[in-house]
PAVEXPA-971295 format. One record per residue: x, y, z of N, C-alpha, C in turn; residue in one letter. Coordinates in Angstrom, 2 decimals. Example, Ala and Ser with C-alpha at 12.3 -4.5 7.8 and 13.67 -1.06 7.14 Angstrom:
2
+---------+---------+---------+---------+---------+---------+---------+---------+---------+---------+
!    n_px !    n_py !    n_pz !   ca_px !   ca_py !   ca_pz !    c_px !    c_py !    c_pz ! residuo !
+---------+---------+---------+---------+---------+---------+---------+---------+---------+---------+
!   13.19 !   -5.69 !    7.80 !   12.30 !   -4.50 !    7.80 !   13.20 !   -3.30 !    7.80 !       A !
!   12.85 !   -2.25 !    7.08 !   13.67 !   -1.06 !    7.14 !   12.90 !    0.03 !    7.87 !       S !
+---------+---------+---------+---------+---------+---------+---------+---------+---------+---------+
END
This chain:
174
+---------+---------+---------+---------+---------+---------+---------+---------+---------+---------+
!    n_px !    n_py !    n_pz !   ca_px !   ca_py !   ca_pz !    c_px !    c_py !    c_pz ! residuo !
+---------+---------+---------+---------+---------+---------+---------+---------+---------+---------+
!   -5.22 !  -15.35 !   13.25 !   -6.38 !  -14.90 !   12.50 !   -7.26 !  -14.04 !   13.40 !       X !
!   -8.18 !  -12.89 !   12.78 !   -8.68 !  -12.06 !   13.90 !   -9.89 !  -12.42 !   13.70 !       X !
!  -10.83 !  -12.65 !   14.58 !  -12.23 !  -12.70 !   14.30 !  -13.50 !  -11.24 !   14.52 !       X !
!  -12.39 !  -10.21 !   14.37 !  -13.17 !   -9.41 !   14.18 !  -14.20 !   -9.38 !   12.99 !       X !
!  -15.57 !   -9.03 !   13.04 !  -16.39 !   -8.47 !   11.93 !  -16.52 !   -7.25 !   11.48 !       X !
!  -16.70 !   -6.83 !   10.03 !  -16.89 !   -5.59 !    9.84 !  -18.15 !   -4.79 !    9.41 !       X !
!  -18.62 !   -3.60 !    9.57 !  -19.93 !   -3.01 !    8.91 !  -18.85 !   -2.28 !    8.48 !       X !
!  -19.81 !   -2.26 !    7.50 !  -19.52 !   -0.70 !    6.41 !  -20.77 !   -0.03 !    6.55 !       X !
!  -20.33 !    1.21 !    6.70 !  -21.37 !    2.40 !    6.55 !  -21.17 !    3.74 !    6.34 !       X !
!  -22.07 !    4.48 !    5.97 !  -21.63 !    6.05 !    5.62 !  -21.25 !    6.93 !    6.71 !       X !
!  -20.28 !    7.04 !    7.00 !  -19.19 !    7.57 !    7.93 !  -19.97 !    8.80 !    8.50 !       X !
!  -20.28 !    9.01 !    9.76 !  -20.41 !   10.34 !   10.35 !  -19.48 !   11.26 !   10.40 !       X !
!  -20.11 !   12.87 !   10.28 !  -19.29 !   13.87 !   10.09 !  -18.21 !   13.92 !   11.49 !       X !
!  -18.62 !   13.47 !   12.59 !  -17.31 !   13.41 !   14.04 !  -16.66 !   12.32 !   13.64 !       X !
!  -16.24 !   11.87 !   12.37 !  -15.67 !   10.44 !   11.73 !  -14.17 !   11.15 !   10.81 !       X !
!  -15.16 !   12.23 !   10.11 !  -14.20 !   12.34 !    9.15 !  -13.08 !   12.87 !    9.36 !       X !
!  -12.59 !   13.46 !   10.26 !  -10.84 !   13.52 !   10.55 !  -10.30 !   12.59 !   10.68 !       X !
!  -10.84 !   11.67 !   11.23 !   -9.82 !   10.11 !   11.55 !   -9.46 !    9.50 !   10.44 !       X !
!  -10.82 !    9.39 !    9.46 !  -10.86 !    9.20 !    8.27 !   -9.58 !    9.79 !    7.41 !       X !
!   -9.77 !   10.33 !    7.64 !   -8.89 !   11.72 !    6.76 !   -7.49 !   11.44 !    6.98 !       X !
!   -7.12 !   11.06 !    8.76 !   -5.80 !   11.12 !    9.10 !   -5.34 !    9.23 !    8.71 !       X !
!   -6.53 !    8.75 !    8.56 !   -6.09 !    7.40 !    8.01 !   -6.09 !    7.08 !    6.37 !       X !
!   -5.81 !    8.10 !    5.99 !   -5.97 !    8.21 !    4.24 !   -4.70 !    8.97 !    4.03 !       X !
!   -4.13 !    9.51 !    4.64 !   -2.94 !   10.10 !    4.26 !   -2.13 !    9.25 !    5.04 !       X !
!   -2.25 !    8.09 !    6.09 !   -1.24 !    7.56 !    6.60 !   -0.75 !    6.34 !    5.34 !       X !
!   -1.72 !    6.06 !    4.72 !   -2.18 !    4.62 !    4.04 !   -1.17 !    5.08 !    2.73 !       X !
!   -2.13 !    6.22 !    2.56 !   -1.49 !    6.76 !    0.70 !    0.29 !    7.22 !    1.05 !       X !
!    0.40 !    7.47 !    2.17 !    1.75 !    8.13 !    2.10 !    2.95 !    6.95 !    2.07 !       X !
!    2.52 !    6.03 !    3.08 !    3.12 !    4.48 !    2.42 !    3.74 !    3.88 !    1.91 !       X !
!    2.74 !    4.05 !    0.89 !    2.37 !    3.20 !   -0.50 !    4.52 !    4.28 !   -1.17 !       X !
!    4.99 !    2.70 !   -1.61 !    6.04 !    2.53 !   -1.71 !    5.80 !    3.12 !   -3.62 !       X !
!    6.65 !    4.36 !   -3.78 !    6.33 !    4.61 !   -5.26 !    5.20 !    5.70 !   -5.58 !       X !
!    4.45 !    5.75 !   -4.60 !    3.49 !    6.99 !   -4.95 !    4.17 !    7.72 !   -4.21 !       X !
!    3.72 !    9.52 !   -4.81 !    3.88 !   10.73 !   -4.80 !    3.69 !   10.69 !   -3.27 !       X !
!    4.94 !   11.61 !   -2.75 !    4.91 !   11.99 !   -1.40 !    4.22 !   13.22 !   -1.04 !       X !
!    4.23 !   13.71 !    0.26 !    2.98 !   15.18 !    0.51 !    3.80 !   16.47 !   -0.05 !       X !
!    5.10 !   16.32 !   -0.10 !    5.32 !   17.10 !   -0.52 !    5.51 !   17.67 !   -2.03 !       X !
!    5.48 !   16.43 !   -2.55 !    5.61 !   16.60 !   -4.16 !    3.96 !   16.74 !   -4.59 !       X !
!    2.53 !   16.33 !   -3.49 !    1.36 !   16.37 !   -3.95 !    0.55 !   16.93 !   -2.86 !       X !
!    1.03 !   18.43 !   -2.42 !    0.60 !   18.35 !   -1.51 !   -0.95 !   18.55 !   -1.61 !       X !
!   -1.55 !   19.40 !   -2.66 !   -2.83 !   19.42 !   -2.59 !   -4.47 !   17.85 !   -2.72 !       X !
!   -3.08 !   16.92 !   -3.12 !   -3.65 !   15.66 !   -2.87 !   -4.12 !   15.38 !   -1.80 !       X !
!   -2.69 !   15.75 !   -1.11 !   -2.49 !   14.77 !    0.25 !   -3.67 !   16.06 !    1.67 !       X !
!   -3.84 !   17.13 !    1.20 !   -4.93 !   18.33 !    1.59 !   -6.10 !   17.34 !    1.50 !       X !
!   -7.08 !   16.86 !    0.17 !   -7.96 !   16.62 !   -0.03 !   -8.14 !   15.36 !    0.67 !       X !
!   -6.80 !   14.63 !    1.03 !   -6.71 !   13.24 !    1.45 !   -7.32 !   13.49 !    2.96 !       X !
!   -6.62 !   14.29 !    3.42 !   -6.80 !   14.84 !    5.02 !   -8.51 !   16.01 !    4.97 !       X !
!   -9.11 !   16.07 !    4.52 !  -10.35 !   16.36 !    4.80 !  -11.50 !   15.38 !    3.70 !       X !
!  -11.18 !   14.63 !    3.80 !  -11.93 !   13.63 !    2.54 !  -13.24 !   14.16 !    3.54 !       X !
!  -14.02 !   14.44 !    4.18 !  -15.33 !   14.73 !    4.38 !  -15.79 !   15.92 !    3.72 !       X !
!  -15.20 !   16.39 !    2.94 !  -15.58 !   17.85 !    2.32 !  -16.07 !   17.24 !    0.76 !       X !
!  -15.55 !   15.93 !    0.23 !  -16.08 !   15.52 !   -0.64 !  -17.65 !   15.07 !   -0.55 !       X !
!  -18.22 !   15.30 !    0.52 !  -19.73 !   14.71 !    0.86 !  -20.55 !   15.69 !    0.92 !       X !
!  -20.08 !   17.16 !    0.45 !  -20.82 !   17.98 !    0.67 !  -21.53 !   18.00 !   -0.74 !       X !
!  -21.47 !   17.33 !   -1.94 !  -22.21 !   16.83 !   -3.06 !  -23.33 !   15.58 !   -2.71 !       X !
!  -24.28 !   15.99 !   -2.97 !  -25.58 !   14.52 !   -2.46 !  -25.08 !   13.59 !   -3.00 !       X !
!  -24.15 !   13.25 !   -4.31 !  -24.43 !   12.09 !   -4.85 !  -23.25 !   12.10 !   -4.12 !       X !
!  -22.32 !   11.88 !   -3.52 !  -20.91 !   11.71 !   -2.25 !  -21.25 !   11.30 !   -1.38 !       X !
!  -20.30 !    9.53 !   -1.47 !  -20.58 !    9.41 !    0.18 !  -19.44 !    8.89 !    0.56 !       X !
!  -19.39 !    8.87 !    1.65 !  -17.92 !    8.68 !    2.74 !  -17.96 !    7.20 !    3.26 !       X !
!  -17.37 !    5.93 !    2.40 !  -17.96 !    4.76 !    3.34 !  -16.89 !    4.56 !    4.32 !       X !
!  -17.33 !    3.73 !    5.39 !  -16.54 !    3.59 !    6.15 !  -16.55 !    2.55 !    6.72 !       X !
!  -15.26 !    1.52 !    7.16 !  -15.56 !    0.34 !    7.23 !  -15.49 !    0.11 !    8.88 !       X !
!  -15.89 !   -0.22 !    9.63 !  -15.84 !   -0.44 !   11.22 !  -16.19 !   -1.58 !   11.70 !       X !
!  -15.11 !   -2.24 !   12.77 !  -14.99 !   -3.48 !   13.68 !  -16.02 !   -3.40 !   14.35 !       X !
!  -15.96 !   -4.70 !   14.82 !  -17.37 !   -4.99 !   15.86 !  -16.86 !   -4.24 !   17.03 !       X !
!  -15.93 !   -3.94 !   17.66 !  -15.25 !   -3.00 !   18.80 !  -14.97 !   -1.39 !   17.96 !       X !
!  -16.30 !   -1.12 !   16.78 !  -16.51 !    0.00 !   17.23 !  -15.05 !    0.92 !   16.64 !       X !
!  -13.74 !    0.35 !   15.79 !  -12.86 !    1.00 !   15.56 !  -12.65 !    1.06 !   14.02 !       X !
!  -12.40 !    2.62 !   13.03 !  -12.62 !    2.84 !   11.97 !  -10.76 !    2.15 !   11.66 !       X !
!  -11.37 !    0.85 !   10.44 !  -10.31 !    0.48 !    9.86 !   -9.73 !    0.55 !    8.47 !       X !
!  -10.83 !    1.57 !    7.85 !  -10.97 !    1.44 !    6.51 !  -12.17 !    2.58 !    5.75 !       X !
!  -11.91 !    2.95 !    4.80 !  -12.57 !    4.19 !    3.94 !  -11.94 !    4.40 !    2.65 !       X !
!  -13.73 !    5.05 !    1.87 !  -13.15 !    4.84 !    0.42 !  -14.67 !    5.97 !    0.30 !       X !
!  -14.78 !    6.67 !   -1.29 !  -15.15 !    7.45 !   -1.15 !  -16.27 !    7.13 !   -2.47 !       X !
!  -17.65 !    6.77 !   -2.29 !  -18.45 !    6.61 !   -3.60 !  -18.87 !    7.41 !   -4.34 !       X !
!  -19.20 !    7.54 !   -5.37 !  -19.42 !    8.54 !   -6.63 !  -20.73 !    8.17 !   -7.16 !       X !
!  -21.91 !    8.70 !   -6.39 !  -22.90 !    8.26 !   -7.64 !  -23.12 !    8.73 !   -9.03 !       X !
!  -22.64 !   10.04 !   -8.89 !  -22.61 !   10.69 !  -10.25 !  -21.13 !   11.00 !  -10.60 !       X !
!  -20.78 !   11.19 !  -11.51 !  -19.74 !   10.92 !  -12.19 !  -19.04 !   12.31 !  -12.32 !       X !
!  -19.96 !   13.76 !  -12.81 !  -19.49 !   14.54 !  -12.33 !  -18.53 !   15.18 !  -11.22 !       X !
!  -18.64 !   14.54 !  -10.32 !  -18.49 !   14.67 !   -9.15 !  -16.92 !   14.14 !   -8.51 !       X !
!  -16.80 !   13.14 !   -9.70 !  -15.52 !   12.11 !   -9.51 !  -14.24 !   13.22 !   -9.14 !       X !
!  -14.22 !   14.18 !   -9.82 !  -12.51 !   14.87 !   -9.33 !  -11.35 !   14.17 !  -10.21 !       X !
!  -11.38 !   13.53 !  -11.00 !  -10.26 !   13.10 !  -11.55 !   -9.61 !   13.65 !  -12.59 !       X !
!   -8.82 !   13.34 !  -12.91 !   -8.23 !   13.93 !  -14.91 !   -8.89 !   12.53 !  -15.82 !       X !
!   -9.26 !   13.23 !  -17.10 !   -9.28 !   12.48 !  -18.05 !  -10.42 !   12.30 !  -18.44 !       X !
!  -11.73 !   11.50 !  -19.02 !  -12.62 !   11.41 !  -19.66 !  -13.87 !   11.11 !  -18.44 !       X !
!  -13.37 !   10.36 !  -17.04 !  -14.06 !    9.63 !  -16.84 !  -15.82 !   10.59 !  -15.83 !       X !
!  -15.06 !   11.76 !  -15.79 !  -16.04 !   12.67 !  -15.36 !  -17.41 !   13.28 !  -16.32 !       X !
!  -17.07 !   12.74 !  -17.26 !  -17.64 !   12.79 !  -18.97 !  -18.86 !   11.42 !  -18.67 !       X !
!  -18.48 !   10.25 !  -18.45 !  -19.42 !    9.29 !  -18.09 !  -20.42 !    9.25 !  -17.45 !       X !
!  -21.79 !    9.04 !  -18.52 !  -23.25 !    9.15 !  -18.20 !  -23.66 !    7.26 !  -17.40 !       X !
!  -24.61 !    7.25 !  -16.96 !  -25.18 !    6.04 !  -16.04 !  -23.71 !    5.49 !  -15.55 !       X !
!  -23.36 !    6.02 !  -14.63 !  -22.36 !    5.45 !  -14.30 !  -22.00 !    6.19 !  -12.59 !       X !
!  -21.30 !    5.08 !  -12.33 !  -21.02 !    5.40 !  -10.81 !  -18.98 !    5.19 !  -10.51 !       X !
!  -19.03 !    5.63 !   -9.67 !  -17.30 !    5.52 !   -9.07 !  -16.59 !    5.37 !   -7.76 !       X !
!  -15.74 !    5.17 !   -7.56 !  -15.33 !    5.22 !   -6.45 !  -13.97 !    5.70 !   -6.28 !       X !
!  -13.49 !    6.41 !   -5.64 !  -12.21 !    6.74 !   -5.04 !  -11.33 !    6.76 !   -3.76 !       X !
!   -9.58 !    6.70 !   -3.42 !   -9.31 !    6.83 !   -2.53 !   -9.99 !    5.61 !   -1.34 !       X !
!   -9.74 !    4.71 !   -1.31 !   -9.74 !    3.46 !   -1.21 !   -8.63 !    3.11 !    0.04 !       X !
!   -8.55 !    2.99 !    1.38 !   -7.72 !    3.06 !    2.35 !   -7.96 !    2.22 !    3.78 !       X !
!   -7.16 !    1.54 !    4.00 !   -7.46 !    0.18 !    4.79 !   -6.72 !    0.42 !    5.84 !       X !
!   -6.82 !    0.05 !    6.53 !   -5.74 !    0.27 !    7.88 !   -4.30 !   -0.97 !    7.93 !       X !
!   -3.22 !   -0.37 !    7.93 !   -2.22 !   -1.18 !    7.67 !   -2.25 !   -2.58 !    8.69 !       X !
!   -3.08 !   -2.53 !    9.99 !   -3.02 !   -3.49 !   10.59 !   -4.05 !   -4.10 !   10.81 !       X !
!   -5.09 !   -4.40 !    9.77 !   -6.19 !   -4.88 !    9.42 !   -6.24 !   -5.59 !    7.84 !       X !
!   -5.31 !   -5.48 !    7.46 !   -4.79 !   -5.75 !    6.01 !   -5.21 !   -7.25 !    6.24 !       X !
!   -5.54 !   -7.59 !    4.66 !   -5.59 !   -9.32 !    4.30 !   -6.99 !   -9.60 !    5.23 !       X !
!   -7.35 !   -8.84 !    5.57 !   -9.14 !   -9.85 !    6.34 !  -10.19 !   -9.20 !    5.56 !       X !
!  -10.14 !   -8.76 !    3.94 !  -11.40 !   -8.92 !    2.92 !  -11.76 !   -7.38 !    3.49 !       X !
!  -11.18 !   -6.10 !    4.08 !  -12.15 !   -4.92 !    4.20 !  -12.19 !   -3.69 !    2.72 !       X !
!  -11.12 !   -4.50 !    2.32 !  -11.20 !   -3.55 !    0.64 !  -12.13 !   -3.95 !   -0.10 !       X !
!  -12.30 !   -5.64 !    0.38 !  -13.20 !   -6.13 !   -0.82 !  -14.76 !   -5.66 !    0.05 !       X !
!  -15.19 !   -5.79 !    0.91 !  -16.33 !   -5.29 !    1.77 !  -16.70 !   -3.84 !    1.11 !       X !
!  -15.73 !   -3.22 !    1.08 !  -16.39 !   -1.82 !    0.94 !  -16.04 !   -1.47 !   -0.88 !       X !
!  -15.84 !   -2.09 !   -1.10 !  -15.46 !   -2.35 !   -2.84 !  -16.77 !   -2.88 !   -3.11 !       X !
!  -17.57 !   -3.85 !   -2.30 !  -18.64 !   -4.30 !   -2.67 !  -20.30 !   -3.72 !   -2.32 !       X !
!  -19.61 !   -2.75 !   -1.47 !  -20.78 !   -1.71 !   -1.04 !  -21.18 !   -1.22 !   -1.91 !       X !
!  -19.95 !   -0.46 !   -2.60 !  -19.95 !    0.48 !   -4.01 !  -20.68 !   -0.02 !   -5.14 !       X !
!  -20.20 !   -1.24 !   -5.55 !  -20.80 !   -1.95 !   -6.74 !  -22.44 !   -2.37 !   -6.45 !       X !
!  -22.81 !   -2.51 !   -4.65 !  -23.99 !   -2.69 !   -4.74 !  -24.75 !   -1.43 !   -4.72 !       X !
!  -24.15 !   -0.31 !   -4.75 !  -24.84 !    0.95 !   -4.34 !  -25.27 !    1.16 !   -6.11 !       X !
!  -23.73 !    1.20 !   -6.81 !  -24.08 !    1.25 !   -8.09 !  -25.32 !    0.73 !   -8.75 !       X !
!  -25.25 !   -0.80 !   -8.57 !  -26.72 !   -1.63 !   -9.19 !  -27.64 !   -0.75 !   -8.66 !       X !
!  -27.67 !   -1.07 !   -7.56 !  -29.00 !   -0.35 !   -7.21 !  -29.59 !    1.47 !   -7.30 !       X !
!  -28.90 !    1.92 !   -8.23 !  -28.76 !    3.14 !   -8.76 !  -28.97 !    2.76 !  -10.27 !       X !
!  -28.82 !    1.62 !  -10.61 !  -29.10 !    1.28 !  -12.14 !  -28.46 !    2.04 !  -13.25 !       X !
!  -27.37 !    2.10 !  -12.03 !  -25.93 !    1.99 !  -13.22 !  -25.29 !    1.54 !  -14.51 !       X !
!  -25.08 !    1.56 !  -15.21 !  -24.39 !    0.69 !  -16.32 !  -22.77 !    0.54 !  -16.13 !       X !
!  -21.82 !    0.70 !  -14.94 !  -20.90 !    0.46 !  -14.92 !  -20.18 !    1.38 !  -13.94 !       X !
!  -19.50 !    0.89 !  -13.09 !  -18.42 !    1.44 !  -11.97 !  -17.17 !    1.92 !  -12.63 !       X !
!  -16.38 !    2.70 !  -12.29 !  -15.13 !    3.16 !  -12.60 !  -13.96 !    3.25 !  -11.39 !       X !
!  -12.87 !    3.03 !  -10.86 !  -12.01 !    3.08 !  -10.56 !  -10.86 !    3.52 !  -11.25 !       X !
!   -9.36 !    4.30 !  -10.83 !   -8.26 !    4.63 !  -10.95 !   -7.20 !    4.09 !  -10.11 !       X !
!   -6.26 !    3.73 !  -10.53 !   -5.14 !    2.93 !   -9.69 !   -4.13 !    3.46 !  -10.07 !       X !
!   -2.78 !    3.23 !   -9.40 !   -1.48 !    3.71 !   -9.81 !   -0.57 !    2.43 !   -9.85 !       X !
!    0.43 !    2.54 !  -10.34 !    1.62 !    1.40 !  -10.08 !    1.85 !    0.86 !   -9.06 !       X !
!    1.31 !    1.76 !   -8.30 !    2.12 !    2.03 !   -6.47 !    0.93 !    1.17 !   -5.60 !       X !
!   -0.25 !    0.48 !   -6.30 !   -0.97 !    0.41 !   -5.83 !   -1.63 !   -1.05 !   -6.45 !       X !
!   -0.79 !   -1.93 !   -6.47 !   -0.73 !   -3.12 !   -6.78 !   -1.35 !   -4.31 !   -6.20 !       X !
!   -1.52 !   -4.62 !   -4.57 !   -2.64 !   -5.23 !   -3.90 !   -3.95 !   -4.82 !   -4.73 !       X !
!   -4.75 !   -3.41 !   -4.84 !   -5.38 !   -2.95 !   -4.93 !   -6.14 !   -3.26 !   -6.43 !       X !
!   -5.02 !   -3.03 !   -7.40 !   -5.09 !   -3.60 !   -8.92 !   -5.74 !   -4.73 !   -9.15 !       X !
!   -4.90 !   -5.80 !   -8.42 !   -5.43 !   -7.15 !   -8.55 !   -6.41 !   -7.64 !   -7.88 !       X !
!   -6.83 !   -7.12 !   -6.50 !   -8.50 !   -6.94 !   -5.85 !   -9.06 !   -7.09 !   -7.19 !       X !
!   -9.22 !   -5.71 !   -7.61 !  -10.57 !   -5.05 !   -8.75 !  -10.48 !   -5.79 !   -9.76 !       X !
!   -9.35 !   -6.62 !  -10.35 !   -9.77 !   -7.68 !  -11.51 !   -9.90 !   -8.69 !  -10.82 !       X !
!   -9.79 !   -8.88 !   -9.46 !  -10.23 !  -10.35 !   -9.28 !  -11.93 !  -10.28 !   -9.20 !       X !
!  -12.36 !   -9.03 !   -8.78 !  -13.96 !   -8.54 !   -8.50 !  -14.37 !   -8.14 !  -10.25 !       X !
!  -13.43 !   -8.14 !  -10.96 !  -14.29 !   -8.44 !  -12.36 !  -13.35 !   -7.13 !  -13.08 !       X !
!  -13.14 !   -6.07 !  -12.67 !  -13.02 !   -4.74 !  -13.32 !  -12.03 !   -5.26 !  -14.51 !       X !
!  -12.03 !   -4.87 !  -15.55 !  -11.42 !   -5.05 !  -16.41 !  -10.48 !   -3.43 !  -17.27 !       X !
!   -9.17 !   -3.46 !  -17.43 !   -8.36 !   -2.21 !  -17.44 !   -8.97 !   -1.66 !  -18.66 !       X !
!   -9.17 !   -0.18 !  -18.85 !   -9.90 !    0.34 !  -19.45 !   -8.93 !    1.71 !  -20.09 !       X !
!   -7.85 !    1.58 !  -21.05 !   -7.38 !    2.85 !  -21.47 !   -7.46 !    4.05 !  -21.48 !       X !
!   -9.15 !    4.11 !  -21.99 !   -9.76 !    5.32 !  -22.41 !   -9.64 !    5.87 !  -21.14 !       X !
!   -9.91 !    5.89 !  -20.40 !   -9.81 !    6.32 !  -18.55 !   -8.38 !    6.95 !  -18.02 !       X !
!   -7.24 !    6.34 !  -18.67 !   -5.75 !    6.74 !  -18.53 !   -5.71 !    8.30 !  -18.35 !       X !
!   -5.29 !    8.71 !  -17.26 !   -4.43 !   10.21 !  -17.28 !   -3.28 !   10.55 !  -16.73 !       X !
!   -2.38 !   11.28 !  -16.38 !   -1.44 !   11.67 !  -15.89 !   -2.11 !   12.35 !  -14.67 !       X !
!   -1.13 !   12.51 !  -13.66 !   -1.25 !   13.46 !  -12.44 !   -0.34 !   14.16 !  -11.84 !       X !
!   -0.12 !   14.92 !  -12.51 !    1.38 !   15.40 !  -12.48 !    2.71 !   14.63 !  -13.63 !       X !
!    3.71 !   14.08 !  -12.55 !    4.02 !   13.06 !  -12.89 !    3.49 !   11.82 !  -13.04 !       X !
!    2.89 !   11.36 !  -12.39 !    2.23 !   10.23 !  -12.12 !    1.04 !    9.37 !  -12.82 !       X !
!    0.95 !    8.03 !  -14.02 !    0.27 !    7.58 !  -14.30 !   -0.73 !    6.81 !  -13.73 !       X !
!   -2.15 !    7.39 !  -14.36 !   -3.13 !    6.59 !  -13.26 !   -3.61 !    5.52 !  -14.31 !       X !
!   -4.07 !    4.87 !  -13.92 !   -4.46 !    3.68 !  -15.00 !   -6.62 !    3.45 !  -14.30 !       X !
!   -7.17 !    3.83 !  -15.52 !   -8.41 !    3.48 !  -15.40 !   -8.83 !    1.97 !  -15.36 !       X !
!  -10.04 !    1.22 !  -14.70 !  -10.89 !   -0.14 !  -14.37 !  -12.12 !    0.58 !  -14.75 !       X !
!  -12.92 !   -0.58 !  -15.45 !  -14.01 !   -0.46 !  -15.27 !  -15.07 !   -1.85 !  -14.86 !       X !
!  -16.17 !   -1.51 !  -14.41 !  -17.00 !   -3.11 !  -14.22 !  -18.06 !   -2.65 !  -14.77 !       X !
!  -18.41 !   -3.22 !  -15.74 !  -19.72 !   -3.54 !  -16.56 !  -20.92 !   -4.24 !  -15.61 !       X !
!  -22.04 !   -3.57 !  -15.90 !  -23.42 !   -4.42 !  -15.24 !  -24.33 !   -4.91 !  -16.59 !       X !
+---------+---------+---------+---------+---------+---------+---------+---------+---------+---------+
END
């Protein structure tokens, strides 16, 4: 068991390459999702995820050990506009989001998805939100069952394609 602790916080800009290079190590992985070459402009946006912060309501969280080492990042949405996705959910008024969600493979199982999953939802309330949104894939099954164990409940209307690829909408009600 590790007794490391974690902060979460909004990632500095000398952050976000690491960030970046630990979001395409994570997503590329993932057994069943789209590879860089079949997505590559994904796997582009994956590798500069700090360019998504250049919107005020964007922020870059980032999850970090007490030794100071980035193990984890995910990307908040206060406004909905802003989300980048296919399908309705960029359409959603009082509402907040999150995306791209990425843990470090050797930090796995010590609660840092749920830490920074819970940043989001508190950033949301306290934005006086009426509800969080998330997107998941098949491929992304740890992740699925996190967000309904934290309440999100699967939400159709949210469903889009990405290419090939079905994303399946969550939402959490406040």
């Amino acid at each position: 068991m590790n007794n490391q602790e974690y902060t979460i916080r909004n990632a500095n800009a000398n952050e976000f390459e690491e960030i970046g290079k630990l979001m395409v190590l994570v997503y590329s992985q993932l057994e069943g999702f789209p590879k860089e070459s079949e997505q590559p402009n994904y796997y582009k946006m994956l590798a500069n995820i700090g360019d998504l912060t250049t919107n005020s309501e964007t922020e870059l969280l980032v999850a970090v050990s007490s030794d100071n080492k980035i193990v984890g990042g995910v990307v908040y949405f206060g406004d909905m506009q802003y989300y980048g996705s296919g399908g309705i959910a960029t359409k959603e008024k009082n509402t907040s989001g999150f995306r791209l969600l990425a843990v470090d493979s050797m930090t796995r199982d010590q609660g840092i998805g749920k830490l920074l999953i819970n940043d989001c939802i508190l950033k949301a309330k306290n934005k006086k939100q009426h509800q969080l949104i998330i997107h998941s894939t098949k491929a992304m099954q740890t992740a699925w069952k996190m967000y309904e164990r934290l309440g999100f409940i699967r939400s159709e209307d949210l469903d889009f394609m990405q290419g090939e690829l079905p994303v399946f909408g969550f939402r959490l009600l406040f």
